[in-house]
C-alpha positions as CSV (number, residue, x, y, z in Angstrom):
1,X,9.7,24.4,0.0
2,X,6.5,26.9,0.2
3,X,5.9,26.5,3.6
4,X,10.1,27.9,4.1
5,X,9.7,30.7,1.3
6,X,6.7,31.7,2.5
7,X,7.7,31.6,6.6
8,X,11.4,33.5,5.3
9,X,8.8,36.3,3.4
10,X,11.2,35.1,0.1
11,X,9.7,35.5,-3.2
12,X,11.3,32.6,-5.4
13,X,13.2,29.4,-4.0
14,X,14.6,26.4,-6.0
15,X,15.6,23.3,-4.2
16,X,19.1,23.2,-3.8
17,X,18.5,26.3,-1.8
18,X,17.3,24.2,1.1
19,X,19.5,21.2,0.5
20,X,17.3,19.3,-1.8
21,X,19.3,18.0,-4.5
22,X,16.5,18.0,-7.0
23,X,15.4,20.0,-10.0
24,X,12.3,22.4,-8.3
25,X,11.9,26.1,-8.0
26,X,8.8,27.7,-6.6
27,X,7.5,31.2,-7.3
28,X,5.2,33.4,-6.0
29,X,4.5,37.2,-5.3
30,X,1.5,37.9,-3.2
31,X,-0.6,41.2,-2.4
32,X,0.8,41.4,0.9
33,X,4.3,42.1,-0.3
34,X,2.8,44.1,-3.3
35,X,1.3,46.7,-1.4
36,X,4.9,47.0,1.1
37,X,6.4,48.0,-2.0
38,X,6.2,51.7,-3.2
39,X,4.5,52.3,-6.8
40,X,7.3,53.7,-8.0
41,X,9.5,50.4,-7.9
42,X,6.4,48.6,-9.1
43,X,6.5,50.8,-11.5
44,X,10.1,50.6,-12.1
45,X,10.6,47.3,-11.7
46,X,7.5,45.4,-13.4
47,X,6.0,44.0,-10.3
48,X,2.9,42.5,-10.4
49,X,0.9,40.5,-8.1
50,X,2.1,36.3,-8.9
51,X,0.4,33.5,-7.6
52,X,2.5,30.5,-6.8
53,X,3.8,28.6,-9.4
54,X,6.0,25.5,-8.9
55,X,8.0,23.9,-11.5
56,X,9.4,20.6,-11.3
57,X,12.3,20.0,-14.0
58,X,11.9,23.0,-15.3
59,X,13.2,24.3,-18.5
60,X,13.8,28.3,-19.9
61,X,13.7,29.3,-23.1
62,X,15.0,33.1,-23.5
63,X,13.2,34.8,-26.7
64,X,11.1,37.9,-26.0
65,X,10.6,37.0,-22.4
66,X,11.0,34.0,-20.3
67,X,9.5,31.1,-21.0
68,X,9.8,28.2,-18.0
69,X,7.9,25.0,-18.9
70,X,8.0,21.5,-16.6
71,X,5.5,19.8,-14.0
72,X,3.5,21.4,-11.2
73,X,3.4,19.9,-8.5
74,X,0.6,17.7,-9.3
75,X,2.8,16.2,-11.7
76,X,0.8,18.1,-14.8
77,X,2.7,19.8,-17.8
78,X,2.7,23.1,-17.9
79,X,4.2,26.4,-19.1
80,X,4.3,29.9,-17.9
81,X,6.0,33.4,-19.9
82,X,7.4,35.5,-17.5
83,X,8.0,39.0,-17.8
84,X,9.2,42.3,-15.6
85,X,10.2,41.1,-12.0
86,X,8.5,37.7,-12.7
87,X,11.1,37.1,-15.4
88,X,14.0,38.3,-13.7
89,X,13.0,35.7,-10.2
90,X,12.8,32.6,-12.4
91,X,15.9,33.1,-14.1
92,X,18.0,33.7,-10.5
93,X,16.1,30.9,-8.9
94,X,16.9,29.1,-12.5
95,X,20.7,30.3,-11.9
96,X,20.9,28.6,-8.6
97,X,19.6,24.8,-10.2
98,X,22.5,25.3,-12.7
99,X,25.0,26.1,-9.7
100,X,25.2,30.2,-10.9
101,X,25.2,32.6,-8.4
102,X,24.8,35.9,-8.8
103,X,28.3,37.1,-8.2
104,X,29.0,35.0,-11.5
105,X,26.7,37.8,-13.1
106,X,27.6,40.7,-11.6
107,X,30.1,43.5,-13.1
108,X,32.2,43.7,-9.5
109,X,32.6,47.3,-9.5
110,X,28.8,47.8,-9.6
111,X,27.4,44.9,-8.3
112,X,24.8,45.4,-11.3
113,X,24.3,41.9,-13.4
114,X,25.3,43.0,-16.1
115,X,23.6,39.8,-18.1
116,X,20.2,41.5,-17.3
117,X,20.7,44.7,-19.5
118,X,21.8,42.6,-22.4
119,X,18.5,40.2,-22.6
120,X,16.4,43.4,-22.5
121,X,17.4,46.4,-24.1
C-alpha cells in the first residue's frame, strides 16, 4: 500500500482502496509535497509535514481532534491525535474502511462536506 500511495504522489490510502478487503489505512505527508504547496493553503488548511503512519484495525475517537489508535505495521499498539489536514485525511481514508464516500458527505449544491464544518467550529 506505500509503495502505490507513494508511486500515485497520494497522501492517505486505506485498503479497500486497492482491493484489499482488510482493515488498513496508511498516512503520510512528506516535505516534497509540503514545499509544492503555497503557504497560504498551509496556512489555510493546517498542513504540516507527516511522517508515515500505518494503522492496522484502526479505530477514531472524535473529541477535540482525532484520535486513531490500532497496530503499525510491526504489529505494535499505538495511537496518534490528529489535527488540521492530518485530521481531516484519516477521517476520509477512515470513510472509505466504513464504505462512505465522500459524495455521502457533501451538501450537492456545493460540493463542500458539510460534516467537516460541524466537528470544528
Amino acid at each position: 500500500m506505500v509503495k502505490v500511495m507513494r508511486k500515485l504522489e497520494c497522501v492517505g490510502l486505506s485498503a479497500p482502496q486497492v482491493g484489499v478487503p482488510l482493515r488498513i489505512l496508511a498516512l503520510e505527508y512528506p516535505q516534497q509535497m509540503l514545499e509544492e504547496s503555497s503557504a497560504a493553503v498551509r496556512e489555510a488548511r493546517g498542513i504540516t509535514v507527516q511522517p508515515l503512519r500505518v494503522f492496522i484495525n484502526p479505530q477514531l475517537r472524535v473529541t477535540d481532534g482525532r484520535t486513531v489508535s490500532g497496530l503499525n505495521e510491526n504489529g505494535d499498539a499505538v495511537s496518534w491525535q490528529a489535527s488540521g489536514w492530518a485530521a481531516r485525511i484519516v477521517q476520509h481514508e477512515m470513510d472509505h474502511l466504513d464504505g462512505i464516500l465522500y459524495i455521502d458527505r457533501m451538501d450537492s449544491k456545493t460540493f463542500i462536506n458539510i460534516n467537516w464544518q460541524a466537528h470544528n467550529e
